[in-house]
N, C-alpha and C positions, 0 to 999 in steps of 0.2 A: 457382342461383336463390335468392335471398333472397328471404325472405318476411316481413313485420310480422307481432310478436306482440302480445298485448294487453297489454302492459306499455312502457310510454311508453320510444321511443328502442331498444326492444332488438329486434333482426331472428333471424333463423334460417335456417339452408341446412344440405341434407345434406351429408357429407361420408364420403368411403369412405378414410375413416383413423382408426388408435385412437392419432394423436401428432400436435400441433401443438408444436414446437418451440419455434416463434416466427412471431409474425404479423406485419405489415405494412402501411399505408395511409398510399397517397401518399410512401411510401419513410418514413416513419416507426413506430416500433415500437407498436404494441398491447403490453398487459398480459395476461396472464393474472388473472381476476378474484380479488383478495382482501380480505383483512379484515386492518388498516383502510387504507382509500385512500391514492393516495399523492396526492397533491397538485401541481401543476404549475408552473411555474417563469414568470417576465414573458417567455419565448417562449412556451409553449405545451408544453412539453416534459418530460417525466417528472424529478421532482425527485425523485432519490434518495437525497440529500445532505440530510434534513431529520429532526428526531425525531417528525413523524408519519407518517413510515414505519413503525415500533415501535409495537405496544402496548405499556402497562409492566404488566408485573406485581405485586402487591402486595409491601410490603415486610415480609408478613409470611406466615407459611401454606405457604409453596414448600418442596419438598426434591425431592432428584434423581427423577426421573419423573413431577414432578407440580408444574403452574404455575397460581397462582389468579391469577381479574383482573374485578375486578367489573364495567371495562365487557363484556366478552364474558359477562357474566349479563344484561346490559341489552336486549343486542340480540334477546333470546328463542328463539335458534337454539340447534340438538343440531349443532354440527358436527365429531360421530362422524366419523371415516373422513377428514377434511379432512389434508394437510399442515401443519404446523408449522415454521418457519423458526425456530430458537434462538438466541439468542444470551445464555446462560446461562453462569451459575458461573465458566468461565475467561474470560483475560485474553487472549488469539489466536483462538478460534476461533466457527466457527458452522455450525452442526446443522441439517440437517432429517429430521424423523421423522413418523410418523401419529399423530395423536390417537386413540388406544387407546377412550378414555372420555372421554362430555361428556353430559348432559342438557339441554333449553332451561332457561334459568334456572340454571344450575349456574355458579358462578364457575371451578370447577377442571377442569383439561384432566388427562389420563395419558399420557404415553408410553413407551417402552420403555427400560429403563434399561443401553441400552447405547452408550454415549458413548464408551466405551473409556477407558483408563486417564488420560487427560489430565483428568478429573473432580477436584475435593477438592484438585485441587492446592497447595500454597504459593506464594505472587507472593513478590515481592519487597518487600514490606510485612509479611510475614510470616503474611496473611489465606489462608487455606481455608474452604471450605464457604460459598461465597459465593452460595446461593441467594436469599437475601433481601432481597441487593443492587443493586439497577437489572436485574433483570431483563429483557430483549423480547422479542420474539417475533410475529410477523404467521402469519396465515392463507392457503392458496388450496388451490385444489378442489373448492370446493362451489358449485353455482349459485347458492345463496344470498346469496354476496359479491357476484355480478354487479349493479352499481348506480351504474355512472361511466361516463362517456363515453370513449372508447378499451379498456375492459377487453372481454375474450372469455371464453366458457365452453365446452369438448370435454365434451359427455354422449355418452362412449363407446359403452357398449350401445346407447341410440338412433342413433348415427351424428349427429349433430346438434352444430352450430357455432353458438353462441349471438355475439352480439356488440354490444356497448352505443356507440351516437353520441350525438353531439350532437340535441340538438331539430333537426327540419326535414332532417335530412342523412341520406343513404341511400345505405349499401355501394356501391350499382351506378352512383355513381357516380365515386369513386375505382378506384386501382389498390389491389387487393389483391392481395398475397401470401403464401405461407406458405417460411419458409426449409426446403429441401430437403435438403441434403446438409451434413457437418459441416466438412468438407475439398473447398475449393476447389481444391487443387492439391496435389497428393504425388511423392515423391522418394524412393526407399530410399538405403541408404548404397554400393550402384556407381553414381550419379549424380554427378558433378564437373561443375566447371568452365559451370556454367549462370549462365545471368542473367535475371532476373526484373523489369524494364523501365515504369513509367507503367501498370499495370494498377489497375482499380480492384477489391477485395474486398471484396461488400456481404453480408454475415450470413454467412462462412464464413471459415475459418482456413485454414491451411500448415501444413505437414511436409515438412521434409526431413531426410533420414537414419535413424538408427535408433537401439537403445537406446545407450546409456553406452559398454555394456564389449563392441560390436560394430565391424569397423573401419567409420569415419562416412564421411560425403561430404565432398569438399573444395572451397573456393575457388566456394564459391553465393554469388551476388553480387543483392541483394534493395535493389533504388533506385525513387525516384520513383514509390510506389503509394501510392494510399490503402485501408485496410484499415478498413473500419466494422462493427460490431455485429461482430463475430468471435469474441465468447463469450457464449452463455447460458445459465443453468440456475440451475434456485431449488433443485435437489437437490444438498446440499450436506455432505460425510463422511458419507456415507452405508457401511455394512456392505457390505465388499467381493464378499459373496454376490447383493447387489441388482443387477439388470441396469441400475439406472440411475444406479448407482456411477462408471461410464467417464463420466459427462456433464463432471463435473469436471476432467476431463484433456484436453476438446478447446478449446485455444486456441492460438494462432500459435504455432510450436515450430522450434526449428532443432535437432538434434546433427549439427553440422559445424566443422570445423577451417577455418581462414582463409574466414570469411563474410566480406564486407563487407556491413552494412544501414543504406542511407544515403538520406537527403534524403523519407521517406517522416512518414508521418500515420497512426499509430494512434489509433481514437476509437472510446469507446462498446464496454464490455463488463463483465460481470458478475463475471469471471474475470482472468485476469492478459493485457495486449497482447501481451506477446513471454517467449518462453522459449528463451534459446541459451545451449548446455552447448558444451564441445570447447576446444581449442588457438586463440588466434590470433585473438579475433573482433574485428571492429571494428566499433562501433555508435555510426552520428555524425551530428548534426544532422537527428536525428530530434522529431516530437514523439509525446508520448502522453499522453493527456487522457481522463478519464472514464470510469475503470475502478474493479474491485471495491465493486460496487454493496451486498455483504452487508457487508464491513468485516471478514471473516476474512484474517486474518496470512498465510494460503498460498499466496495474489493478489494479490502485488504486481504492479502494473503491467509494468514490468520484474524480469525472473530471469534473472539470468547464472550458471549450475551451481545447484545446491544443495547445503548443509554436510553433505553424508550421506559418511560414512569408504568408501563404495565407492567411491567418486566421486575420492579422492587418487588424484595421478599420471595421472589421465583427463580434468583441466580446468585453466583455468588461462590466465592473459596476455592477458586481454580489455580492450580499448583503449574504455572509452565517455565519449565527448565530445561537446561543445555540443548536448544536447539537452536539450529543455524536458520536463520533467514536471508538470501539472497536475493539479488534481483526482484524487484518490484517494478512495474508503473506506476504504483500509486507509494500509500502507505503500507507498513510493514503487518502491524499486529496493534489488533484495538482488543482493549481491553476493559469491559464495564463491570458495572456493580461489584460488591463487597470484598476485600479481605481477600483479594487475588493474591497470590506472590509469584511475582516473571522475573526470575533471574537466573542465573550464568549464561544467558543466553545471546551468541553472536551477530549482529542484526548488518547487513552492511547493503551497500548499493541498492541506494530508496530512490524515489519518483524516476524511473527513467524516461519515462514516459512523457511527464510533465513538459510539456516543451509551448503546450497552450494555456490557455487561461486555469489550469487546478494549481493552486500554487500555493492554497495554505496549508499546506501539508506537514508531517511528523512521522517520523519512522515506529515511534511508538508514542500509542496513544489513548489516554481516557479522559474522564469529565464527569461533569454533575454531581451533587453534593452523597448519591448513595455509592459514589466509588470507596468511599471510607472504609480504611482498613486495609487497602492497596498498599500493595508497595512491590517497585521495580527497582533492583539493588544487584550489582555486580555483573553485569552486561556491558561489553563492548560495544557501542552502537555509532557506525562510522559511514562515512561516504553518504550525499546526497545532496544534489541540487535541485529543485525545480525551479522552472522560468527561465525565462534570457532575461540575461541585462541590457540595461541598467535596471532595479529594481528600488520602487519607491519604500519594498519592505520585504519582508519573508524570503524566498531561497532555500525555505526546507528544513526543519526543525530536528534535533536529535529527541529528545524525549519531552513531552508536551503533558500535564496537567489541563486540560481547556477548562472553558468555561464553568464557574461554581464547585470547581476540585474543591471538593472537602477531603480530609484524612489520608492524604497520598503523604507515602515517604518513598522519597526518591533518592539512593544513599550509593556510594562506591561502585557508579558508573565511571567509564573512561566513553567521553564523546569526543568527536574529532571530525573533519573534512564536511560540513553544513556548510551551504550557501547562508544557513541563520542562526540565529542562536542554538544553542546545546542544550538547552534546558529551559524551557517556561511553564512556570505554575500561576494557574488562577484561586480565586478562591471566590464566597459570595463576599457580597458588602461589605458586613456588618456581621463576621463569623463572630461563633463562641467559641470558647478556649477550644470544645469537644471535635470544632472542626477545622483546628489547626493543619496546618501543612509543614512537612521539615522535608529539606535539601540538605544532606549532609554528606561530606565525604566524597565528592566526584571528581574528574580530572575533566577538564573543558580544555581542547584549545582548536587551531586550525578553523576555526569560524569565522559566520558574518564576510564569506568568500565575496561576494558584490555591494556588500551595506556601507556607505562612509561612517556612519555612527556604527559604532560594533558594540553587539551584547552577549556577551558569553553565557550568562546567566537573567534570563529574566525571572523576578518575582514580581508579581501583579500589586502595587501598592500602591498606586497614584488614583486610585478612586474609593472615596470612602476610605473604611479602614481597613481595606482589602489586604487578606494576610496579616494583618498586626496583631493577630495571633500564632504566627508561624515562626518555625525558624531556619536560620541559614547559620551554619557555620561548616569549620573545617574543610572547605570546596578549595579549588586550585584550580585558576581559569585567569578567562579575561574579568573583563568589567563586567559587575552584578548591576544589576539596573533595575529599575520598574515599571519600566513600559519600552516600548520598542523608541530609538531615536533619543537611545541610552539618557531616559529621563531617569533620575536619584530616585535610589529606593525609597519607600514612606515610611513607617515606622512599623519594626517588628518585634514581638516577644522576647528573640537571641537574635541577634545579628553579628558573629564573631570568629575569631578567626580565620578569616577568608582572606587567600592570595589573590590579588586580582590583576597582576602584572608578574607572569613568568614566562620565562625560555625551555620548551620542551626538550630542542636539543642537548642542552647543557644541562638542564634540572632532571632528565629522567634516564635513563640508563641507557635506552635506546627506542624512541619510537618505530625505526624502521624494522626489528627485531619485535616490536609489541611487548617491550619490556618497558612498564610504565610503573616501577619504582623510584624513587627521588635516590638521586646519586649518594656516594659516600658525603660529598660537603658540602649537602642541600641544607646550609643550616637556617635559613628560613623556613624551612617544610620538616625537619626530621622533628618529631616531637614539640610540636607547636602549635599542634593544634588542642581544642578543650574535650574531654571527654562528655559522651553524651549516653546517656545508660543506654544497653542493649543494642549500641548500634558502633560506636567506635573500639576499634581493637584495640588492646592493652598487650606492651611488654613489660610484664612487672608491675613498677608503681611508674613507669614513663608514663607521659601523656603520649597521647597519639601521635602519628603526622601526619600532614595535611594531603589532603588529596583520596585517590581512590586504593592506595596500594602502601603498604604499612614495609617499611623496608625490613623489619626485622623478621617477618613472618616466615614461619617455617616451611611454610607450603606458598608457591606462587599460583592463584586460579586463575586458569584459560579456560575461558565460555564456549559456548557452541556444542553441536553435536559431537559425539565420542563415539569415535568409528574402533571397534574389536580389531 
């Protein structure tokens, strides 16, 4: 039974629970109430993709366990005891911890200063101690935030469910709900050969199988569902002694060998859509849209294994094709261990989130020397900034090799609209031939949106002889470089045929159209490029040309999901 209180729009009902998870009205999500609002989108709909999501903190006064912000002196609240959402110091992650200490009128908050070792660290710009710097950080848990139409407030000890509407509109008469259970559907690893058919998953996840290094389940076949709201939680790396440490680990999860997960719709979560580890998976003409609402590195949308050295020999040969990824906070789709292959797949509108300190980020991404065998080839992968400017580096990466890529081939991408480069591959030191890297055949342009050095192409070669077993050829871009602050490449195996100065609109048929063929009189691009076995098209006995799209081909391929 709701009841009005005297405070305009906000209702009250008892409730015999000390946890709302997640609300609901009229199958749309409620907020938990914080500080500062989030603001709403031309549907109607929680914009979490905006920088007044974030406070900012001053850019001056802050050191680790302690953030000033002189609007939070404004609003005259002590909000002691409130959570914190951080998005501090590094360039990946983000925090929530309790506000230790606050006074009304006090610009500075405290919290505990255990972030663990990932603090103080050096980027890749060579910056540590990065308190001072674009600081955020938002508020919830105090009644006192409650002040917007669709937020709620849990006052535990009283049993009392606060809930803020609009003027005129009263709970009782929508559908309300509270999500119940975290797992809609579970499997251990003696479960095979199951299918999972047109179901819909509204506020709950999957699991099937079990950890890494247990034998898994095979041959789970996951089609034609939609899975909405399937992760929430504003508690986030939290101290794994906290009971509310696991909230971050429940979202859609496979460890199974030969999945197939096909023709399905993940939308809407705070956390990552899907997580499948194992042998053999295939994941095709799916979408996923509207994840990692914090903009932490750990939630990507998609996670196929993770780069953890336990995990070699245990994962590995995941087929993910023509699906669409939209909308992120963070990154797109990370990709580890062996012999993956990600391609036709549409990847577009990465970090929206990033507006604080995550900012090394890649719309797509792997690493470590047992990624070998990968390769991500014929994918559109476009739109993405993170950070404000000016930026001393990064902006947001189209497709990223990180640190000690061995064996990625990276071939007949078209990247486009990065605040950074389009493409960087690492490699170790001192590779052998075995753990060469090739870039071949991509279309780069539209980059390095706030960088005054611009690199269209990074290949890592300015330490050691990093990549001098690799090769580059037939790309079509900006400048190939070898380290960020477009320092000259080092020396590599093929380094050849690369355009590194063209005009999209005049050299391709129409970027606004996404017809990213070189025109009739591209005669620097038609056939000028070198063929490279197994990977450049051939018309006839012509050489190729350069870039990502062969003008004579008979077939034009468009990426992404294929809707019947």
């Amino acid at each position: 039974t709701w009841e009005p209180t005297p405070e305009k729009g906000i209702y009250v009902a008892t409730l015999e629970t000390n946890e709302v998870r997640q609300l609901f009205y009229n199958g749309k999500p409620l907020l938990e109430a914080r500080w500062p609002n989030i603001p709403r989108d031309p549907k109607g709909d929680w914009n979490f993709f905006t920088p007044a999501v974030w406070a900012s903190a001053e850019t001056t006064g802050n050191s680790y366990g302690t953030l000033v912000c002189q609007d939070l002196a404004k609003t005259g609240w002590d909000v002691t005891g409130a959570h914190a959402v951080l998005n501090v110091d590094h360039q990946f992650f983000t925090w929530t911890r309790q506000v230790r200490t606050h006074a009304a009128g006090s610009n500075a908050i405290t919290y505990d200063k255990d972030l663990g070792k990932d603090v103080d660290r050096t980027d890749e710009g060579g910056v540590s101690g990065k308190w001072n710097e674009r600081n955020k950080f938002y508020l919830f848990g105090k009644k006192e935030f409650l002040d917007a139409p669709g937020e709620w407030f849990l006052d535990v000890p009283a049993k009392k469910l606060y809930l803020c509407l609009a003027e005129g509109e009263s709970p009782e008469k929508g559908l309300m709900e509270i999500k119940n259970r975290d797992w809609g559907f579970t499997a251990d690893q003696n479960c095979s050969f199951l299918t999972i058919d047109g179901l819909t998953f509204f506020a709950t996840a999957f699991h099937f199988g079990k950890a890494y290094n247990k034998p898994r389940s095979t041959h789970i076949v996951f089609r034609n569902n939609r899975v909405l709201h399937s992760s929430w939680t504003e508690h986030l790396r939290l101290p794994k002694e906290d009971p509310l440490s696991s909230a971050e680990n429940v979202y859609p999860t496979m460890e199974v060998d030969h999945a197939e997960i096909l023709n399905n719709t993940f939308a809407y979560g705070a956390l990552s859509a899907l997580y499948v580890n194992g042998f053999d998976n295939l994941i095709e003409n799916n979408l996923f849209t509207d994840f990692d609402y914090n903009s932490s590195l750990s939630y990507p949308p998609l996670q196929v294994s993770k780069a953890w050295p336990a995990l070699v020999g245990k994962a590995g040969r995941a087929t993910v094709r023509h699906n669409t990824f939209s909308r992120s906070g963070g990154i797109q789709a990370q990709i580890a261990h062996t012999d993956n292959d990600f391609s036709m797949n549409d990847v577009v509108d990465s970090f929206l989130a990033c507006f604080g300190g995550n900012k090394d980020t890649s719309a797509v991404y792997t690493q470590r020397p047992f990624c070998s065998g990968t390769r991500f080839h014929h994918n559109w992968v476009h739109h993405g900034f993170s950070g404000n400017p000016p930026l001393k580096w990064g902006g947001g990466m189209g497709i990223r090799g990180d640190d000690e890529t061995c064996g990625l081939t990276v071939d007949h991408n078209v990247v486009w609209g990065f605040g950074g480069a389009g493409i960087e591959i690492k490699n170790v030191l001192n590779p052998t031939p075995e753990q060469a890297n090739r870039c071949l055949h991509n279309t780069v342009f539209d980059h390095s949106s706030f960088i005054p050095k611009k690199g269209a192409i990074l290949i890592a070669s300015v330490k050691g002889t990093m990549n001098g077993e690799s090769t580059v050829a037939n790309n079509l871009g900006g400048p190939l470089c070898g380290w960020w602050g477009e320092k000259p490449l080092g020396k590599m195996k093929l380094l050849t045929n690369n355009i590194t100065s063209f005009h999209p609109a005049q050299d391709l048929v129409s970027t606004n159209w996404y017809d990213f063929r070189p025109v009739a009189n591209a005669t620097s691009i038609l056939m000028c490029g070198t063929p490279v076995q197994g990977i450049s098209p051939m018309v006839g006995t012509n050489a190729p040309d350069i870039g990502a799209y062969q003008r004579g081909d008979v077939t034009y391929w468009i990426p992404g999901q294929r809707l019947a």
